[in-house]
C-alpha positions in Angstrom: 64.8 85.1 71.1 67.1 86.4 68.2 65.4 87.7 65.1 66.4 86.4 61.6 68.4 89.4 60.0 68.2 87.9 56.5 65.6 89.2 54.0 62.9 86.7 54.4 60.1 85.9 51.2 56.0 86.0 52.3 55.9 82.7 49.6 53.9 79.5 50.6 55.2 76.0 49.6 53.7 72.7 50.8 56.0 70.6 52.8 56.2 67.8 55.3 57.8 67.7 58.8 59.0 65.4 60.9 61.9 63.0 62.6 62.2 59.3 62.6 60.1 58.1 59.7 56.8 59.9 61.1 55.8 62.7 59.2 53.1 65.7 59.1 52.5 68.0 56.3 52.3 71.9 57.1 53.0 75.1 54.8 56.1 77.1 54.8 55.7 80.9 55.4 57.8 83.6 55.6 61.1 82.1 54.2 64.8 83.1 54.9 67.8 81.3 53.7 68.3 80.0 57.0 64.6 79.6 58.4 60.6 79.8 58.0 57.6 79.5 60.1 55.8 76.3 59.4 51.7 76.4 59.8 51.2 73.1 60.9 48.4 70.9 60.2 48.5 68.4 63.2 51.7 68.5 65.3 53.5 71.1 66.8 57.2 70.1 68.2 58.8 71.2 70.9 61.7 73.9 71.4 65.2 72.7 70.4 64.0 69.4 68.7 65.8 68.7 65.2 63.2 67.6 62.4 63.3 66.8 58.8 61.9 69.3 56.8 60.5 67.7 52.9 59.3 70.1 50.2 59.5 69.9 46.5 61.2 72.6 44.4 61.3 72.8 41.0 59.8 69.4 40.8 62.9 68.0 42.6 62.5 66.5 46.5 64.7 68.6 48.9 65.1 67.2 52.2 67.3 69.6 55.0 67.7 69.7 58.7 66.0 71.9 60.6 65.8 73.0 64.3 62.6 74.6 66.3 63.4 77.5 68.1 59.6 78.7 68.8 56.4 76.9 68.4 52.6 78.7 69.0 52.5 77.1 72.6 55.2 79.6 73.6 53.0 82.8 72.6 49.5 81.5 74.4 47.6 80.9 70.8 44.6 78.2 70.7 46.0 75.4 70.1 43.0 73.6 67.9 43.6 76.8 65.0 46.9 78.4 65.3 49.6 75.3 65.1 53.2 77.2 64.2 56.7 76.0 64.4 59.7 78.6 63.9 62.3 76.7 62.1 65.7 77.6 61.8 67.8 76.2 59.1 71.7 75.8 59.7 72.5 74.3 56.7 70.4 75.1 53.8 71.3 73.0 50.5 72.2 74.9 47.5 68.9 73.9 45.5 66.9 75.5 48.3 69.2 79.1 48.3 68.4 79.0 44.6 64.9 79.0 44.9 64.6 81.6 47.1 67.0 83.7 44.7 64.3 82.7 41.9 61.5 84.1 44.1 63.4 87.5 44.9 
């Protein structure tokens, strides 16, 4: 598995996850531009599955693509406590870059 070169930010932010109108919420961690690891509060998703990734920035709704690369099922951790998704993002929209600027 390739590691994220970019400079990633240890900020939280609230989201929700999900693909074809079924959702989950979870917490962002560890944010690049083009990824984060998602704590997730019910449902982890498989390896190479697209999702829809929700949060709310600057009081705005973002909504962007993202793809799982990793989930906590691939590392052995119990699955009832430590639910984690490793998201990449290929096309991160501009209002999302700019937060992260904001937070560096």
């Amino acid at each position: 598995m390739e590691k994220r070169l970019e400079r990633r930010t240890q900020h939280c932010i609230e989201l929700m996850y999900g693909s074809n109108d079924t959702f989950c919420p979870g917490t962002a961690l560890n944010l690049s531009p083009h990824g984060m690891r998602i704590h997730a509060e019910s449902q982890i998703v498989p390896i190479d599955r697209e999702i829809k990734l929700l949060l709310t920035l600057g009081g705005e709704l973002v909504s962007m693509r993202g793809v799982v690369r990793w989930n906590s099922e691939v590392y052995d951790l119990d699955p009832e406590t430590d639910k984690h998704l490793g998201v990449f993002i290929p096309d991160p929209p501009a209002d999302y870059i700019r937060f992260l600027d904001h937070l560096n």
